[in-house]
N, CA, C, O and CB atoms as a CASP TS submission, in Angstrom:
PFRMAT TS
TARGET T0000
AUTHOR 0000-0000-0000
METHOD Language model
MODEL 1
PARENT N/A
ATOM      1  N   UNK     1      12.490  10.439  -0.914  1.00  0.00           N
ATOM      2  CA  UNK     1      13.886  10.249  -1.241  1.00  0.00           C
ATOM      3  C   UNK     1      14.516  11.610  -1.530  1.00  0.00           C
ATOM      4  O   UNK     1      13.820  12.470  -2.069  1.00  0.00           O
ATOM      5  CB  UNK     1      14.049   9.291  -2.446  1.00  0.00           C
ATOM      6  N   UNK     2      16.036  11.914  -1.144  1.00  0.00           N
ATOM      7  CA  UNK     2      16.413  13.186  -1.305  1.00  0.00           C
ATOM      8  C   UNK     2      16.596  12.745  -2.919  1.00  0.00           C
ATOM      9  O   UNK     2      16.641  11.738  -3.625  1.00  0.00           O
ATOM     10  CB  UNK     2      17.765  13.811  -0.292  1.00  0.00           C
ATOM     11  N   UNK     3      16.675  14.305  -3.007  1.00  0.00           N
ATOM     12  CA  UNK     3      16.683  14.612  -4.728  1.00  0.00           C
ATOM     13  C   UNK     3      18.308  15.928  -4.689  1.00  0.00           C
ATOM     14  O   UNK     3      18.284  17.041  -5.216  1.00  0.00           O
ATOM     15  CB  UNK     3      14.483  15.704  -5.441  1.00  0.00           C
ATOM     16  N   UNK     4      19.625  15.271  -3.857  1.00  0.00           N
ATOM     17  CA  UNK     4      20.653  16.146  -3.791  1.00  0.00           C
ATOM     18  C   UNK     4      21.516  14.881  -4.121  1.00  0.00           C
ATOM     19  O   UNK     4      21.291  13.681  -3.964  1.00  0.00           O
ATOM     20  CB  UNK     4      20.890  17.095  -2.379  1.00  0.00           C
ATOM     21  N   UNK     5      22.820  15.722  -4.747  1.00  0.00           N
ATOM     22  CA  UNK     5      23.735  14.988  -4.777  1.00  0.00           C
ATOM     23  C   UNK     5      25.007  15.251  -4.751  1.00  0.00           C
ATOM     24  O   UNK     5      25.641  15.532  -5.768  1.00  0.00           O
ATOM     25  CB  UNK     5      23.572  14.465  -5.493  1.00  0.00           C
ATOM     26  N   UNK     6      25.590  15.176  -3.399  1.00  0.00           N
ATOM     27  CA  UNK     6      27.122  16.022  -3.630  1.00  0.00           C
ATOM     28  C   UNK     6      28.605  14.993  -4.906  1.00  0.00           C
ATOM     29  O   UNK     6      28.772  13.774  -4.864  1.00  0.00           O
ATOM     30  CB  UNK     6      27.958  16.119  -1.421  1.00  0.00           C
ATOM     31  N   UNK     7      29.010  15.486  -5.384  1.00  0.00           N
ATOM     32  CA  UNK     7      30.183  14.991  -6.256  1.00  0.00           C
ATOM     33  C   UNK     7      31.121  15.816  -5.925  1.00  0.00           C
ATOM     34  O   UNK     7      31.108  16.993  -5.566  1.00  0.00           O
ATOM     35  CB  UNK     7      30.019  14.967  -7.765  1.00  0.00           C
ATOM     36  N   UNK     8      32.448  14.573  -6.194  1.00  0.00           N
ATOM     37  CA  UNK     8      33.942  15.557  -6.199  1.00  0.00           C
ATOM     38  C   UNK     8      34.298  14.327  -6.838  1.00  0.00           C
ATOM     39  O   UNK     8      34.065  13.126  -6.702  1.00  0.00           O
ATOM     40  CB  UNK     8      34.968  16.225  -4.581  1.00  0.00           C
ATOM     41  N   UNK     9      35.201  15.377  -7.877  1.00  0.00           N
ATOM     42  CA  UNK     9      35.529  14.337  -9.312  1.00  0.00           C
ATOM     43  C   UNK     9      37.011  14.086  -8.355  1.00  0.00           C
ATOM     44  O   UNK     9      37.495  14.750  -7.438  1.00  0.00           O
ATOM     45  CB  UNK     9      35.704  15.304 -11.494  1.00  0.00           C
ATOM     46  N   UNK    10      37.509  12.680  -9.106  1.00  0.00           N
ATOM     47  CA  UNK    10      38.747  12.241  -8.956  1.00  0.00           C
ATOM     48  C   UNK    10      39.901  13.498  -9.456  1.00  0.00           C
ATOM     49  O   UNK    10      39.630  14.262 -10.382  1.00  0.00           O
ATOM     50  CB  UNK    10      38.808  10.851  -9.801  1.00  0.00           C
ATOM     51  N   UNK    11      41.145  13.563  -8.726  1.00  0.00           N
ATOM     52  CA  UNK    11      41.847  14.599  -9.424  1.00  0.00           C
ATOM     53  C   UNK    11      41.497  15.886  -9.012  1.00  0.00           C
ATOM     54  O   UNK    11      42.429  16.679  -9.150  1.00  0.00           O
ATOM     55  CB  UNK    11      41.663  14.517 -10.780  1.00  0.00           C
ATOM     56  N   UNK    12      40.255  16.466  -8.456  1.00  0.00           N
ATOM     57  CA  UNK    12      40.138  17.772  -8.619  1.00  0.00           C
ATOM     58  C   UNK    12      39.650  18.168  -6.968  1.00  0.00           C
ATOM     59  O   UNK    12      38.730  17.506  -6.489  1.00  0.00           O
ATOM     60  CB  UNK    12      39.043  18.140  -9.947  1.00  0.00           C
ATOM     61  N   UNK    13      40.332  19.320  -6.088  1.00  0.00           N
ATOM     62  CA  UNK    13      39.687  19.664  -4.996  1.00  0.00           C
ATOM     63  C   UNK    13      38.345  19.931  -4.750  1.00  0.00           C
ATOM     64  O   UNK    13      37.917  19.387  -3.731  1.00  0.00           O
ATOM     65  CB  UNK    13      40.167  20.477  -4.676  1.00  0.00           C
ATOM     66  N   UNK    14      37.404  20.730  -5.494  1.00  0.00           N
ATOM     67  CA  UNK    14      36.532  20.963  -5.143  1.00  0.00           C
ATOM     68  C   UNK    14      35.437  19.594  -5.328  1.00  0.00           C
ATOM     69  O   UNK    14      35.633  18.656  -6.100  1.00  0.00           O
ATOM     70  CB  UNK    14      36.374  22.154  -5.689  1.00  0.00           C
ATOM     71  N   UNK    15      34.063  19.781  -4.265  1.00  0.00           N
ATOM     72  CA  UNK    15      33.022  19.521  -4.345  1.00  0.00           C
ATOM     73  C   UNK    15      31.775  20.267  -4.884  1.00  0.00           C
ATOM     74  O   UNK    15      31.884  21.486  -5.013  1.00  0.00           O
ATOM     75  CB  UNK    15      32.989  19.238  -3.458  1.00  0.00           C
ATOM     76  N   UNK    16      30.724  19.736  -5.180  1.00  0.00           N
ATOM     77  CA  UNK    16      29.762  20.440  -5.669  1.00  0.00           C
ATOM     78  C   UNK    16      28.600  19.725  -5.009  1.00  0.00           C
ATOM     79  O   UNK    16      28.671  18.499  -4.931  1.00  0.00           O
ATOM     80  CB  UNK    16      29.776  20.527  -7.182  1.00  0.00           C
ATOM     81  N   UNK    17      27.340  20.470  -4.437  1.00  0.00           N
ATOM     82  CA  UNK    17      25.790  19.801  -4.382  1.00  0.00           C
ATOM     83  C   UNK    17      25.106  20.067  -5.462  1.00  0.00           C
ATOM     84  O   UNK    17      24.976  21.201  -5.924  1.00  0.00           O
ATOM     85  CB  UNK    17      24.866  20.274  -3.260  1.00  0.00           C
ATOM     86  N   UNK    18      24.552  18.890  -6.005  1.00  0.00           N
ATOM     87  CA  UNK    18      23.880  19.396  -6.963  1.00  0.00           C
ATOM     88  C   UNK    18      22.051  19.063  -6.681  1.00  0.00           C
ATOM     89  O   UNK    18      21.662  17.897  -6.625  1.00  0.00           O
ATOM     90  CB  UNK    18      24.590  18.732  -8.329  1.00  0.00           C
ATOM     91  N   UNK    19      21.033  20.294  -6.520  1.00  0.00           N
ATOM     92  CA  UNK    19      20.159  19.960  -6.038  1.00  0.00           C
ATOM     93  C   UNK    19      19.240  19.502  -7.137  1.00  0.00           C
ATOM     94  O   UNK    19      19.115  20.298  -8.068  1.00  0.00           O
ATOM     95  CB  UNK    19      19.817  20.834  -5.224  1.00  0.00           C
ATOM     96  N   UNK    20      18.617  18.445  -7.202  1.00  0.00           N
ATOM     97  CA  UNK    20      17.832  18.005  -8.791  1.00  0.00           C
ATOM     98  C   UNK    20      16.832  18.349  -8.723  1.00  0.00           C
ATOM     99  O   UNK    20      16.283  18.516  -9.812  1.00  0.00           O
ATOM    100  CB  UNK    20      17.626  16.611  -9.316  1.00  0.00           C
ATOM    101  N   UNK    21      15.907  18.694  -7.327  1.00  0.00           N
ATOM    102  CA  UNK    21      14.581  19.406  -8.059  1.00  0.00           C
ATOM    103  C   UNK    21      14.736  20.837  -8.232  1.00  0.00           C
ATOM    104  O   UNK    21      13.782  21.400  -8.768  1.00  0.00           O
ATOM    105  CB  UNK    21      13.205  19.236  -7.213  1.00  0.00           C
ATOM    106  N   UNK    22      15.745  21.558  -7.889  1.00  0.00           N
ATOM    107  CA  UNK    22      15.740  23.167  -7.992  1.00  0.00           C
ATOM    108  C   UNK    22      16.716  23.519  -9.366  1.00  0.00           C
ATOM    109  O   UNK    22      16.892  24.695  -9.687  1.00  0.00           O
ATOM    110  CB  UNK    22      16.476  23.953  -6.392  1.00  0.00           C
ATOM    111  N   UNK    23      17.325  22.404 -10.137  1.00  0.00           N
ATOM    112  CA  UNK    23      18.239  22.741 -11.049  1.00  0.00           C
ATOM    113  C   UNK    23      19.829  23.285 -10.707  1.00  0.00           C
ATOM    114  O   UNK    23      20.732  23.603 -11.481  1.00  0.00           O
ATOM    115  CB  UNK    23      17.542  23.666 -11.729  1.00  0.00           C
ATOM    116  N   UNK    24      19.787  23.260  -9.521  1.00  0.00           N
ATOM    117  CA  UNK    24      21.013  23.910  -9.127  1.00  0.00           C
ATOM    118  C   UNK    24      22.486  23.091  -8.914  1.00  0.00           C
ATOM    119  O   UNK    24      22.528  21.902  -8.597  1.00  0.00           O
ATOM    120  CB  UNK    24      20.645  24.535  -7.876  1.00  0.00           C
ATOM    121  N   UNK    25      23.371  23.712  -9.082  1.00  0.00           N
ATOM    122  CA  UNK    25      24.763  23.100  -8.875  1.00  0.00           C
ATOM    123  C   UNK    25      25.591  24.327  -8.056  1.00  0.00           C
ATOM    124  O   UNK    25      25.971  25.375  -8.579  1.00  0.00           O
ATOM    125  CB  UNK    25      25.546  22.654 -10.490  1.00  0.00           C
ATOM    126  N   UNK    26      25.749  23.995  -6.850  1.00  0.00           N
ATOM    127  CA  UNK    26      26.495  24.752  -6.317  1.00  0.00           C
ATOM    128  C   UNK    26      27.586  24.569  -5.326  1.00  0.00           C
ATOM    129  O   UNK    26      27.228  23.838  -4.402  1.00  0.00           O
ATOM    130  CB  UNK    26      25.836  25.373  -5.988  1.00  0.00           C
ATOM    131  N   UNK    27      28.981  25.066  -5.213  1.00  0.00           N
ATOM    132  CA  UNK    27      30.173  24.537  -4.743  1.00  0.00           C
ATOM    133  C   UNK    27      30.342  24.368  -3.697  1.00  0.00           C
ATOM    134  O   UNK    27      29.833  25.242  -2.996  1.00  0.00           O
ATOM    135  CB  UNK    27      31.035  25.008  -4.975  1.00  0.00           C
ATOM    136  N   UNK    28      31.066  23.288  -2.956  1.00  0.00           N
ATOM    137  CA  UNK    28      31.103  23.022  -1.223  1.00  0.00           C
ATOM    138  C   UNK    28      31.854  23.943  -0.904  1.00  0.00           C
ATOM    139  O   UNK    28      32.222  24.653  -1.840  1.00  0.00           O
ATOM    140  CB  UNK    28      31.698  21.623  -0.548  1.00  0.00           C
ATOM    141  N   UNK    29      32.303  24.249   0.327  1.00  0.00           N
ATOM    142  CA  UNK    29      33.588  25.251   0.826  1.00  0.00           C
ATOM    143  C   UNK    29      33.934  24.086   1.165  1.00  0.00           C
ATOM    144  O   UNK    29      33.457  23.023   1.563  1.00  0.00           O
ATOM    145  CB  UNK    29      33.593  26.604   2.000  1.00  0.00           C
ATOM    146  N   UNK    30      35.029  24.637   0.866  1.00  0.00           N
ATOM    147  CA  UNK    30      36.826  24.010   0.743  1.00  0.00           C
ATOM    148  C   UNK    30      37.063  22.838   1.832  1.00  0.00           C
ATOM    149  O   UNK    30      37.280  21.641   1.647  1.00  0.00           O
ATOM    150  CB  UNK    30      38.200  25.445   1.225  1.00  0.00           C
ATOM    151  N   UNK    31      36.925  23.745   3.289  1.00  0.00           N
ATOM    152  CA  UNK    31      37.210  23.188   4.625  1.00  0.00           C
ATOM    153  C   UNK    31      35.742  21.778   4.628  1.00  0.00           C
ATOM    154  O   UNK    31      35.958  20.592   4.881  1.00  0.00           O
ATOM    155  CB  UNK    31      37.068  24.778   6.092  1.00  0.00           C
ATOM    156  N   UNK    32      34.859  22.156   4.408  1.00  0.00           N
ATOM    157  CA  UNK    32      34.037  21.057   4.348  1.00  0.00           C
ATOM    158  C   UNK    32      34.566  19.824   3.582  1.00  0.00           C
ATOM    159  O   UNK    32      34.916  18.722   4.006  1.00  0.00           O
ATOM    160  CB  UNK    32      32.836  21.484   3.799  1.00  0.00           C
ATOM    161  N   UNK    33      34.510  20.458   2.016  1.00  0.00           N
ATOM    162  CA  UNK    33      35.518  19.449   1.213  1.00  0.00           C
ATOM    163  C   UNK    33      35.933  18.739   1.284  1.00  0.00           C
ATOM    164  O   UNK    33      35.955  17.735   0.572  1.00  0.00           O
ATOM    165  CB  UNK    33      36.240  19.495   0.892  1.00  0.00           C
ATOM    166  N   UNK    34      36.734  19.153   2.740  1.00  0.00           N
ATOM    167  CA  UNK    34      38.287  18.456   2.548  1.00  0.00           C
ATOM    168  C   UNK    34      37.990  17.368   3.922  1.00  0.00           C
ATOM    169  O   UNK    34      38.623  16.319   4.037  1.00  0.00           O
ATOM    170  CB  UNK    34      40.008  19.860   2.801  1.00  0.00           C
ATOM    171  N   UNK    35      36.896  17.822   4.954  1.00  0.00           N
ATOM    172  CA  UNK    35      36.355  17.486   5.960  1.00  0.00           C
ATOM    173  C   UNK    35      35.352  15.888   5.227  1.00  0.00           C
ATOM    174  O   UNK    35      35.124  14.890   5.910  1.00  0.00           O
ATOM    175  CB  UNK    35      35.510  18.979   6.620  1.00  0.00           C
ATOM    176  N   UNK    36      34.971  16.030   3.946  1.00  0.00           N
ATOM    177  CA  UNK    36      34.275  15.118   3.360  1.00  0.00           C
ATOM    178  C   UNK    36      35.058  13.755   3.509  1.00  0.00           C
ATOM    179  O   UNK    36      34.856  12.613   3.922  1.00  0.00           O
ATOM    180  CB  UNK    36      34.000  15.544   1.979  1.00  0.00           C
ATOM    181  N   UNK    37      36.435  14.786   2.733  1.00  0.00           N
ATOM    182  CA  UNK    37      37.263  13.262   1.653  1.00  0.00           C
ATOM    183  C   UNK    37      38.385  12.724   3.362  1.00  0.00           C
ATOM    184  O   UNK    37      38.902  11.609   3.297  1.00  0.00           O
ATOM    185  CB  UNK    37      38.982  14.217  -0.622  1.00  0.00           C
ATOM    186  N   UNK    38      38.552  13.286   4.246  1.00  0.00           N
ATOM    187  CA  UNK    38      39.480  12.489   5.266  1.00  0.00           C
ATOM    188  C   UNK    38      38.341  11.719   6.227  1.00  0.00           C
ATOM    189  O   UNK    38      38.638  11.008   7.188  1.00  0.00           O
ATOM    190  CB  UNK    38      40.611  13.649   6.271  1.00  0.00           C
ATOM    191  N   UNK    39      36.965  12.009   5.769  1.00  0.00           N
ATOM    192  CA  UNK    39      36.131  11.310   6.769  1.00  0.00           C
ATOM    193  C   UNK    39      36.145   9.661   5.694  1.00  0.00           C
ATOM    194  O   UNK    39      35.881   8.503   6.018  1.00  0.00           O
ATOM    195  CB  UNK    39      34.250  12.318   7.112  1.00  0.00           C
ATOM    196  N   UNK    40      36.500  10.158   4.601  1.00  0.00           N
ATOM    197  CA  UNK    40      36.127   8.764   3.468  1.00  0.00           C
ATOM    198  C   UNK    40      35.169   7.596   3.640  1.00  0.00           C
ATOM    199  O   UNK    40      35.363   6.396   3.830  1.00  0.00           O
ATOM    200  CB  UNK    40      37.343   7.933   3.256  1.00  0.00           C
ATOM    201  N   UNK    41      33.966   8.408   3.501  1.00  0.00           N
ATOM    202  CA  UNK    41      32.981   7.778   3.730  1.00  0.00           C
ATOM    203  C   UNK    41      32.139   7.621   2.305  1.00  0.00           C
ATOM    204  O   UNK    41      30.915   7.754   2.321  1.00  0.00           O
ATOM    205  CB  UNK    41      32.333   8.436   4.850  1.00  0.00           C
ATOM    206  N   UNK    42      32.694   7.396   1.346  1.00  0.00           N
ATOM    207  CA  UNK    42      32.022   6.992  -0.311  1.00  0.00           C
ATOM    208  C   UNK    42      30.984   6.236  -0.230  1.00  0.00           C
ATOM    209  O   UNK    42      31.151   5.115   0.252  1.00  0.00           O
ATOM    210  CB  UNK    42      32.952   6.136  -1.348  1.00  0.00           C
ATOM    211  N   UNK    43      30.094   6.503  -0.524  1.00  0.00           N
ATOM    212  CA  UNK    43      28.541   5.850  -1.014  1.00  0.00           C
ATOM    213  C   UNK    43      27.767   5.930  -2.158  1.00  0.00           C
ATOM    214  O   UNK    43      27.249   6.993  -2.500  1.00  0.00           O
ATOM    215  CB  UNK    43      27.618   6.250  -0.305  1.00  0.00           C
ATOM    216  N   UNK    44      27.627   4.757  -2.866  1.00  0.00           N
ATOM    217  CA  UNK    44      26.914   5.005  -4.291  1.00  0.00           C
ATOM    218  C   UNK    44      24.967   4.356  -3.440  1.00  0.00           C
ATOM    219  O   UNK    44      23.954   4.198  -4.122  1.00  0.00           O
ATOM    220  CB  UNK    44      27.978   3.527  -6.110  1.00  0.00           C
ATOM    221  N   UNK    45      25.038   4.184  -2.243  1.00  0.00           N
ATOM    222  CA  UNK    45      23.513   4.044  -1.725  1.00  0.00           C
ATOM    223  C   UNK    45      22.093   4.669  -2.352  1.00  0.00           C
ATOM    224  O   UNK    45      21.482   5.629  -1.883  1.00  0.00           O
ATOM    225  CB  UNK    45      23.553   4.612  -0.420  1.00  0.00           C
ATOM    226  N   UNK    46      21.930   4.325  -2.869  1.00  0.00           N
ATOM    227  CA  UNK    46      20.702   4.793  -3.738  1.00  0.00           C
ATOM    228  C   UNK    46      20.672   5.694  -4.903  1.00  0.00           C
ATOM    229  O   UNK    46      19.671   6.331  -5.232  1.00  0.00           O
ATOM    230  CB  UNK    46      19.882   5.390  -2.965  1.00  0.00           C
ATOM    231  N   UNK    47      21.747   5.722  -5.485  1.00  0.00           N
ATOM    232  CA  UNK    47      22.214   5.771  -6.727  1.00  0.00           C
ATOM    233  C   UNK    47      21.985   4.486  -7.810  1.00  0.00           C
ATOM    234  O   UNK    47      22.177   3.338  -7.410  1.00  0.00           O
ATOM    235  CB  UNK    47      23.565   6.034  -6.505  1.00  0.00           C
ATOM    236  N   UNK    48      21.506   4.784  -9.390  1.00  0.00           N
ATOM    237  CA  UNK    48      21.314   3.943 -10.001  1.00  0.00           C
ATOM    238  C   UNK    48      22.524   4.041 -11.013  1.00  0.00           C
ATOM    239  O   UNK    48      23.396   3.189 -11.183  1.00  0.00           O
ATOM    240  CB  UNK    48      20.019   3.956 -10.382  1.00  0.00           C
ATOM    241  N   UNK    49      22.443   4.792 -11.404  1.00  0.00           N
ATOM    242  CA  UNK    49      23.769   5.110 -12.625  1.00  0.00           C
ATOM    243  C   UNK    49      24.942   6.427 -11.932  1.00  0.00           C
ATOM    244  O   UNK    49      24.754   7.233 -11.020  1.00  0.00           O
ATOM    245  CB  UNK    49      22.822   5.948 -14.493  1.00  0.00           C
ATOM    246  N   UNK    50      26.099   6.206 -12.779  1.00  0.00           N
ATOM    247  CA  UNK    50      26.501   7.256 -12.808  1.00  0.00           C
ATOM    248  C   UNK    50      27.868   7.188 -13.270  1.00  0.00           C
ATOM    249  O   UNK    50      28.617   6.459 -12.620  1.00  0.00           O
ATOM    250  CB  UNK    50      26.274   7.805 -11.722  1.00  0.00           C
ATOM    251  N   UNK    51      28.423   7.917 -14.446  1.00  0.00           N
ATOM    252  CA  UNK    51      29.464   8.049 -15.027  1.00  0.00           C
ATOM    253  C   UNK    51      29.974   8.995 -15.164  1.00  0.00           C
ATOM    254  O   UNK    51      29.120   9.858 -14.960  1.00  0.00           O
ATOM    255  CB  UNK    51      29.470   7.702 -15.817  1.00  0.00           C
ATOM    256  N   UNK    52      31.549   9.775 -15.566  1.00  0.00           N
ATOM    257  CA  UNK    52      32.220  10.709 -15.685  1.00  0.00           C
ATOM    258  C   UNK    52      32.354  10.558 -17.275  1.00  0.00           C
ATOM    259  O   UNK    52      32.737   9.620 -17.974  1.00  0.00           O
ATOM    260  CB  UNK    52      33.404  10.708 -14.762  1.00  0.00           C
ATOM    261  N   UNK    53      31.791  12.113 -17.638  1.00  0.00           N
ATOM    262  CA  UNK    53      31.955  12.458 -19.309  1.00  0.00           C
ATOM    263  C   UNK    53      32.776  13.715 -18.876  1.00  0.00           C
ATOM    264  O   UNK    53      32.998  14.227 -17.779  1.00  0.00           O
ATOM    265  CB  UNK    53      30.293  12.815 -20.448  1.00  0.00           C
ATOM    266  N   UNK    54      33.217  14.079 -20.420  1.00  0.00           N
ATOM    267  CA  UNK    54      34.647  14.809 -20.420  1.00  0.00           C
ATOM    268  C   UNK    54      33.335  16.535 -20.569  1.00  0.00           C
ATOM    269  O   UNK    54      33.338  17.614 -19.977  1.00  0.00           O
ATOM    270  CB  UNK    54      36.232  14.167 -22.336  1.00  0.00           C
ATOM    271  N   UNK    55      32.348  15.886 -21.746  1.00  0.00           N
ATOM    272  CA  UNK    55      31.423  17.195 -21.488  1.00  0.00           C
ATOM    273  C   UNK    55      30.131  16.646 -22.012  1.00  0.00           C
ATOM    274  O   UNK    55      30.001  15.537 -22.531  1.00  0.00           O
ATOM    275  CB  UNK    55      31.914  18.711 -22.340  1.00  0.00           C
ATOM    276  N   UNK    56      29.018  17.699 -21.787  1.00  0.00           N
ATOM    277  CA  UNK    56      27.660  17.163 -21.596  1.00  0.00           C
ATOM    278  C   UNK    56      27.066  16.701 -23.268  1.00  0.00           C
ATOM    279  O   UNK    56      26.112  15.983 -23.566  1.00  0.00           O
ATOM    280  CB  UNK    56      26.635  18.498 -20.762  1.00  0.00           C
ATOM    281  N   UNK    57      28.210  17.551 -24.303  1.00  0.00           N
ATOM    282  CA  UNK    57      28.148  16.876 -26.065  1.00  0.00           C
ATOM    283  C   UNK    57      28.398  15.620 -26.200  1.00  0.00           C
ATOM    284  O   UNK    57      27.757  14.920 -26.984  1.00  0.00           O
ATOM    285  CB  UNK    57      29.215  17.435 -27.137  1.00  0.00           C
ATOM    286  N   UNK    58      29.771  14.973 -25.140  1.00  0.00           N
ATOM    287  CA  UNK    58      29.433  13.465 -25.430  1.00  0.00           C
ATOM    288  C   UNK    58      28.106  12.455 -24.755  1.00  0.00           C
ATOM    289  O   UNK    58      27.837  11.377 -25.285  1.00  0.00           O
ATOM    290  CB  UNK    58      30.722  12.797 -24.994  1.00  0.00           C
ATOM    291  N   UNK    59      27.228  13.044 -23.347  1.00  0.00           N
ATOM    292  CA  UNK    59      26.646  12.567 -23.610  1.00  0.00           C
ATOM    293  C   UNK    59      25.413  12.627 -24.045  1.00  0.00           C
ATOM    294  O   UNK    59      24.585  11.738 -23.846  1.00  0.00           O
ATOM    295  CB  UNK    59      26.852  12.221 -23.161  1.00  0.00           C
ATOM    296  N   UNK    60      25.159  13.875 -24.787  1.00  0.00           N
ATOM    297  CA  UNK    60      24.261  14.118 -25.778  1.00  0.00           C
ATOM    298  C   UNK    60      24.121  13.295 -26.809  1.00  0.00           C
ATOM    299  O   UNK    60      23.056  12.820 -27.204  1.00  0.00           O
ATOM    300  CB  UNK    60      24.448  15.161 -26.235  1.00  0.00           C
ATOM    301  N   UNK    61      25.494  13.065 -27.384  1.00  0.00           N
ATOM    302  CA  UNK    61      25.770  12.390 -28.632  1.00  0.00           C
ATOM    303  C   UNK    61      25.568  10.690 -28.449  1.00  0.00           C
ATOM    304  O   UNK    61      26.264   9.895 -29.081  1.00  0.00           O
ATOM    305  CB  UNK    61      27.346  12.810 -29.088  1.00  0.00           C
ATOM    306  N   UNK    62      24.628  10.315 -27.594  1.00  0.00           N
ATOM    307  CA  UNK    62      24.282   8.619 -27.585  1.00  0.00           C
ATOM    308  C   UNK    62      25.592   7.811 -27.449  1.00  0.00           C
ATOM    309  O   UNK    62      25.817   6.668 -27.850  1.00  0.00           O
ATOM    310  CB  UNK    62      23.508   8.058 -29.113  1.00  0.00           C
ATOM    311  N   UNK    63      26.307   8.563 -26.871  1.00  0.00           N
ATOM    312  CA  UNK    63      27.704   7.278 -26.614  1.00  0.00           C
ATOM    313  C   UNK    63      27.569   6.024 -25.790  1.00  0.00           C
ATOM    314  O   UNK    63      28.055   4.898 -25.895  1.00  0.00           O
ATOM    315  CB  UNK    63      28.999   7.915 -25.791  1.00  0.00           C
ATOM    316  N   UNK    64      26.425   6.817 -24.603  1.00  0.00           N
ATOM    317  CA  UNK    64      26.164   6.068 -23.433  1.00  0.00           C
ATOM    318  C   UNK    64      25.512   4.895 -23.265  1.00  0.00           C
ATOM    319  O   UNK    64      25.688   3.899 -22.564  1.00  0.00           O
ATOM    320  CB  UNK    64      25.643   6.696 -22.753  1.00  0.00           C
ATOM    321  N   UNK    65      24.349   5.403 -24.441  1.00  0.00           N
ATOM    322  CA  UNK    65      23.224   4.572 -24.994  1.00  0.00           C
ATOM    323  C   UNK    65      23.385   3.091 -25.370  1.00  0.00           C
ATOM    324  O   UNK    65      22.478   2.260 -25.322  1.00  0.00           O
ATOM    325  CB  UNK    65      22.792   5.200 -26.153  1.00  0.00           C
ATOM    326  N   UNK    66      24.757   2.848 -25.784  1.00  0.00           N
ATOM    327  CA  UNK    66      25.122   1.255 -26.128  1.00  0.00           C
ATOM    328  C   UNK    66      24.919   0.538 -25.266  1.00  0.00           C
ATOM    329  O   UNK    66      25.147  -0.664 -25.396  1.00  0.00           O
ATOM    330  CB  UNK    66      26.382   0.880 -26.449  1.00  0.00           C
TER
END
């Protein structure tokens, strides 16, 4: 199973890959980006969770946990 995950938050141009076994987070170019969101092809496919926090203290702080 891949262990990547590209995101682009609601509201904001850029994308990011984020690779989970290398620790890395690093930014799409733009033209790809933008090549992503008019192809609109959204998939949560083999994804189990996943939520938008404002920063990584709230979900440190067990908010999620309920």
């Amino acid at each position: 199973m891949s262990k990547v995950v590209v995101l682009g938050l609601e509201g904001e141009n850029g994308m990011w890959v984020a690779d989970l076994e290398a620790g890395t987070v690093t930014a799409v170019a733009a033209d790809v980006a933008d090549d992503l969101r008019k192809a609109g092809d959204i998939t949560s496919r083999g994804i189990s969770f996943a939520t938008v926090a404002q920063t990584a203290d709230e979900l440190s702080a067990g908010i999620y946990d309920k």
